[in-house]
N, C-alpha and C positions, 0 to 999 in steps of 0.2 A: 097753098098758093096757086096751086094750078084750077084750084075750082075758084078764086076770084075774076071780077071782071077789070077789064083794061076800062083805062079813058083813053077814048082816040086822040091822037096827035101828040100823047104823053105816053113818057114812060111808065106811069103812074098805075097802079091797080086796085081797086078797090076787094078787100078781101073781109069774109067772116071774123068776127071778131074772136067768137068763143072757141072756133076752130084755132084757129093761130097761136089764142093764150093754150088751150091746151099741148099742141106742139110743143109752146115753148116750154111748158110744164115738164112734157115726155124729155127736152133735152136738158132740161137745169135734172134731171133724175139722171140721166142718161151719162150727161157728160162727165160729172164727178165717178160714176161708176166707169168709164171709160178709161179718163184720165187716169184713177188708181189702177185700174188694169196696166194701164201705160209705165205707171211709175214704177209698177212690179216688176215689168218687164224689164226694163230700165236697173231695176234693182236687182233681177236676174243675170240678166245678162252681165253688171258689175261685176257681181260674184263670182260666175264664168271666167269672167275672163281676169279675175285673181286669183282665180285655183288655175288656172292655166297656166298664170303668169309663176303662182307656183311650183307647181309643175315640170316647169320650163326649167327654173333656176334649179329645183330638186335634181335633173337629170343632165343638167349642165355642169353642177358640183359632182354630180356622180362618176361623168365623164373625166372628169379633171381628177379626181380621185384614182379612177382605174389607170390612166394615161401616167398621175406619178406612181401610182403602184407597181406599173412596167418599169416604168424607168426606174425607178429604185430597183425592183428586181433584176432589170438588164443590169445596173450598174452593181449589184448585189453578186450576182453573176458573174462577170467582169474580174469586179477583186477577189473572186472566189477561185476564180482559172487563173489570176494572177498570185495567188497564194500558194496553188496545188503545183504551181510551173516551178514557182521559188523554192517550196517544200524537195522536187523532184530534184531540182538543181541542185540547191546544196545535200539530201541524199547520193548525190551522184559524185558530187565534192568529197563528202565524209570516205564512200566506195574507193575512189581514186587514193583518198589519204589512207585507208586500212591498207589498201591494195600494196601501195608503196609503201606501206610499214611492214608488211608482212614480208613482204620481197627484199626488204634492205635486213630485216632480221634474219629469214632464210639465208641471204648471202652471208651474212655474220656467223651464221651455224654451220654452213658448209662451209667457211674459209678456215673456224677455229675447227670445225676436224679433218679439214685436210691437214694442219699445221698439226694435232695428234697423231693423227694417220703418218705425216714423214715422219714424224719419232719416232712410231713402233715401227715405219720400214727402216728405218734407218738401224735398230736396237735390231730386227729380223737381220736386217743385213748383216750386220756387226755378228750375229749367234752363229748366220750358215756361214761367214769366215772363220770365224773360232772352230765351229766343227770342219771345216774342209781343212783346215791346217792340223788338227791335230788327227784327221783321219791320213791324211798326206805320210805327216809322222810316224803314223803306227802301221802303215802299208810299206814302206822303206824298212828295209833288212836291217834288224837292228845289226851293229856289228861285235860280232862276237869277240870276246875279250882271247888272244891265243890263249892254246892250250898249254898247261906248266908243261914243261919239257924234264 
């Protein structure tokens, strides 16, 4: 285009004919190869940015997975320290009720042998009276019957 010539006072140019058809030739070859260059890209780039887009979602589900994995676990957690509290408590209940069974039975065992114990003090007591009376008795002079006369 640029080796034709102008006509003055127009915008008009007079141009090579066989030149020009071949340009247009170079871009009826050109532009289809271009274009499908274009559409590739085009079809590149879609795909790009669908694995992206998967991608995205993949590590967004990921997220959200690990996020309730915590929270179940916190909450896992949670009724796990709530259960071992409850466990300790009422072991600590049951401790409390041995405790006071054992001490209410001990009292029952010391009280039934002290209630044995004042029997046999009592039976002791009763034996060292019998013997201080009849040692009283045999320490006193017996009295001699007089002598026949």
């Amino acid at each position: 285009m640029n080796a034709g010539w102008r006509i003055p006072f127009t915008r008009k140019a007079v141009i090579d004919e066989r030149h020009c058809l071949d340009l247009i030739d170079r871009m009826r070859i050109a532009i289809p190869q271009e274009i499908a260059q274009a559409k590739r890209v085009l079809q590149d780039r879609e795909e790009i940015l669908a694995q992206a887009r998967l991608e995205a979602e993949r590590i967004v589900d990921q997220g959200h997975e690990q996020a309730n994995f915590i929270i179940q676990e916190k909450g896992l957690l949670k009724a796990v320290e709530e259960k071992s509290q409850a466990i300790m408590e009422e072991a600590r209940a049951r401790a409390r009720e041995t405790q006071a069974g054992a001490d209410d039975y001990a009292l029952d065992a010391l009280t039934m042998l002290e209630g044995e114990l004042d029997k046999i003090m009592a039976q002791v007591q009763h034996g060292i009276d019998l013997l201080s009376k009849d040692k009283g008795a045999r320490s006193r002079p017996a009295e001699t019957p007089p002598a026949p006369r």
